[in-house]
C-alpha positions as CSV (number, residue, x, y, z in Angstrom):
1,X,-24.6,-10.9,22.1
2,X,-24.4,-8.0,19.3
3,X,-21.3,-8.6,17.0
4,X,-20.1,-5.3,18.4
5,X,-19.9,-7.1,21.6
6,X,-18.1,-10.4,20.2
7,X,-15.3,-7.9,18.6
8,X,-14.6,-5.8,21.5
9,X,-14.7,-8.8,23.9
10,X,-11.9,-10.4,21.1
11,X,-9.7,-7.3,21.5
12,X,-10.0,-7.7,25.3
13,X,-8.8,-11.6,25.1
14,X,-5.9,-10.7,23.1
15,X,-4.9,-7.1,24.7
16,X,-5.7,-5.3,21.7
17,X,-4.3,-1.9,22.1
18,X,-5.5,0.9,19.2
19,X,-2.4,2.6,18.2
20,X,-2.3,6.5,18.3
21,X,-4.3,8.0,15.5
22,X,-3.2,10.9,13.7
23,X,-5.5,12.8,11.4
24,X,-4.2,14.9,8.6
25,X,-5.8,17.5,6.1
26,X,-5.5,19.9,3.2
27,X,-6.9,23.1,3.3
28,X,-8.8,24.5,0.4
29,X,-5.6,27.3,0.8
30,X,-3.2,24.6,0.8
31,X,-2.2,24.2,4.1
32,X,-1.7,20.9,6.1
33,X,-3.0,20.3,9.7
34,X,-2.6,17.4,11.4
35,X,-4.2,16.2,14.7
36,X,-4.1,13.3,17.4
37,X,-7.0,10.8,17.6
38,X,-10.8,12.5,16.4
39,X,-11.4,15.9,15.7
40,X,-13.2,17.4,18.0
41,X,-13.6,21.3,20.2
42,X,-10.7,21.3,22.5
43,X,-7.8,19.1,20.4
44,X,-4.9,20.5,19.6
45,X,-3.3,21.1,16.0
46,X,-0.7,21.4,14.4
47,X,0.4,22.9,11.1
48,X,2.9,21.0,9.2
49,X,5.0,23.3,7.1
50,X,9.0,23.5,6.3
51,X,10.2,24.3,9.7
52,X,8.5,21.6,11.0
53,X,5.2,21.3,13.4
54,X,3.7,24.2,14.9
55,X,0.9,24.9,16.7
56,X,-1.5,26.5,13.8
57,X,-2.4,29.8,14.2
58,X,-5.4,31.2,14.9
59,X,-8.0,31.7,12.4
60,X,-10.8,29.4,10.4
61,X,-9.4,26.8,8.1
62,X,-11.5,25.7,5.6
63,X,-11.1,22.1,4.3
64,X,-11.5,20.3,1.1
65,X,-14.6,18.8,1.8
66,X,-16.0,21.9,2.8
67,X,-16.0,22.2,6.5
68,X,-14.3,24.5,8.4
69,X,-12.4,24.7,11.7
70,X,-12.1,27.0,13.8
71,X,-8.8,27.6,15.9
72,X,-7.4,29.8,18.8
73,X,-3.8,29.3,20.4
74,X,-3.6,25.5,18.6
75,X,-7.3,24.5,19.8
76,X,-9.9,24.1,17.6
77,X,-12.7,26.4,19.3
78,X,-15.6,25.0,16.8
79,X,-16.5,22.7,14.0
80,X,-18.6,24.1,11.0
81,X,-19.8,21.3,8.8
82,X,-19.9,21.8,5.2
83,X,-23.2,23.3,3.8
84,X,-25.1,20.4,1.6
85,X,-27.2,21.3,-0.9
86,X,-29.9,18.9,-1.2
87,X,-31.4,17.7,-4.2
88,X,-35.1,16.0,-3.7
89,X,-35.1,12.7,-6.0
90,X,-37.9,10.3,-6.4
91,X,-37.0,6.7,-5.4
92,X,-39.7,3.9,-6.3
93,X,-38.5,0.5,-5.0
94,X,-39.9,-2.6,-4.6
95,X,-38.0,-4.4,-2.1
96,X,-38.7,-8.8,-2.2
97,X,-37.0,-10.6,0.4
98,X,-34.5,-13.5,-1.1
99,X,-36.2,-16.4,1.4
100,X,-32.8,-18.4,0.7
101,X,-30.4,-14.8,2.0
102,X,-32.9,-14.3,4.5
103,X,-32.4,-18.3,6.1
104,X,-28.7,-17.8,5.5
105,X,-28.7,-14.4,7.7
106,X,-30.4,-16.3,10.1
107,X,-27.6,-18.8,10.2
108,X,-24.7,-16.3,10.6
109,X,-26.2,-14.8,14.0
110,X,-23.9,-16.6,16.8
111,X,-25.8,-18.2,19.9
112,X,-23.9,-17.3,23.4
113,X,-22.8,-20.7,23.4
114,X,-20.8,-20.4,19.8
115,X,-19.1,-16.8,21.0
116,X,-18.1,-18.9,24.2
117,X,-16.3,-21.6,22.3
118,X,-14.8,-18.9,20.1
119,X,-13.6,-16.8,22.7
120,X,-12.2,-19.9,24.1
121,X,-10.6,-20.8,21.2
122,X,-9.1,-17.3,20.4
123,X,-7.7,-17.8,24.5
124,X,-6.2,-20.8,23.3
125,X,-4.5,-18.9,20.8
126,X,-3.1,-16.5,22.8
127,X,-1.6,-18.5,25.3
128,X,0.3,-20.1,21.7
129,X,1.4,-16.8,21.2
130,X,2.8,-16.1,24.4
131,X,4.6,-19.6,24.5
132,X,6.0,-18.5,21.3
133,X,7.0,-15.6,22.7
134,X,9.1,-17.1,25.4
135,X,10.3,-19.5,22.8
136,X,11.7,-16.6,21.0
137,X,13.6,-14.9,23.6
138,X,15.2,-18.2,24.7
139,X,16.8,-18.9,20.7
140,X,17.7,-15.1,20.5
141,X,19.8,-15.5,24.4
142,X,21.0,-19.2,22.4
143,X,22.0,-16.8,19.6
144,X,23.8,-14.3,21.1
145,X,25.9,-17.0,23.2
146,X,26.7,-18.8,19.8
147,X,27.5,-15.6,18.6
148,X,30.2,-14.6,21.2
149,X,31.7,-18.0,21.1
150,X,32.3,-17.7,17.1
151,X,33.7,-14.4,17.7
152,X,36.0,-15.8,20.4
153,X,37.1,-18.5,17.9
154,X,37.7,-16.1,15.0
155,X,40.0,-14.1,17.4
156,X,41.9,-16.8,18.6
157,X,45.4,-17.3,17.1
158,X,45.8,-19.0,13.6
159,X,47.7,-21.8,13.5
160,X,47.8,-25.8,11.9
161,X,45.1,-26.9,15.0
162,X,44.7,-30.4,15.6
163,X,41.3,-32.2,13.8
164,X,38.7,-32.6,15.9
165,X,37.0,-35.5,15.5
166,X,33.4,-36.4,16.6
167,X,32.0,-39.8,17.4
168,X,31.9,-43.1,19.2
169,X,36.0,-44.0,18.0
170,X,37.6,-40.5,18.4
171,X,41.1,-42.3,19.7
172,X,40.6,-44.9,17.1
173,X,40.6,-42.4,14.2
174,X,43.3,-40.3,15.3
175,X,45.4,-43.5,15.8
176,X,45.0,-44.3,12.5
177,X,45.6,-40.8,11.0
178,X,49.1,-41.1,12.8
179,X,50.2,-44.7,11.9
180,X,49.3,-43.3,8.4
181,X,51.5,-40.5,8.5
182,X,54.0,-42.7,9.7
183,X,54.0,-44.9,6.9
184,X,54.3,-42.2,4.7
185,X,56.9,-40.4,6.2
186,X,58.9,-44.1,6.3
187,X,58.0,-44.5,2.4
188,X,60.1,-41.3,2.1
189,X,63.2,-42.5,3.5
């Protein structure tokens, strides 16, 4: 399997969606196009100025890397590629192969059987990801019901509320709290 293969089977597994792409240039003249996904004949531009987006005019556009496009009613029409001026240069090389880079090459090359276990593994992840997920939306619902019930208690009428107490000997704590306010209240007489 070519690693090609092994990344595009990877963004299958996981639902990998490629966002839109916009591309945007400068012309040599110092305007600003802008375009969805690759350039290419038949996509449509835009040129970005102060009122906004328009659909760019008609005309050739030349960029800053030398190419020009060329647009009708918003379309480009054609695709000039800048002219390169090439220089002939001499290259001598003698190329010796590293035995020791050449062996560890060897060993990153993955047999179908490796790419299996990964893809298993990254469809092990996933299924993490989507329990996580569901994990997620439960706590927010949680929060939202917490969040209506401290509203509800901020709202509710002020006032010297009874302690609440929590635990095992709630009747034997507030029984105490009142024979204590008792004796207190009879050590004032």
């Amino acid at each position: 399997m070519k690693p090609s293969d092994a990344i595009n089977k990877i963004k299958e597994l996981l639902n990998f969606k490629a966002e839109d792409k916009f591309e945007a240039v400068k012309t040599v003249g110092g305007d600003q196009l802008k375009w969805e996904g690759d350039l290419a004949v038949g996509v449509s531009v835009v040129l970005i100025s102060e009122e906004g987006e328009l659909p760019a005019p008609s005309g050739d556009y030349e960029m800053e890397d030398g190419s020009t496009i060329v647009i009708e009613d918003g379309l480009v029409t054609e695709i000039k590629e800048a002219e390169v001026i090439e220089e002939e240069v001499e290259v001598e090389a003698e190329v010796e192969l590293d035995e020791e880079v050449v062996e560890e090459v060897d060993e990153v090359a993955m047999s179908d059987e490796d790419l299996n276990a990964l893809f298993d593994f990254l469809f092990g992840f996933k299924t993490q990801v989507e329990t996580i997920k569901s994990e997620n939306t439960f706590l927010k619902s949680e929060l939202i019901t917490l969040k209506a019930q401290i509203k509800n208690l901020e709202e509710s009428p002020a006032g010297d509320p009874e302690p609440t107490y929590f635990g095992k000997n709630n009747k034997e704590k507030k029984t105490k709290r009142e024979e204590l306010a008792k004796a207190m209240a009879d050590a004032k007489k």
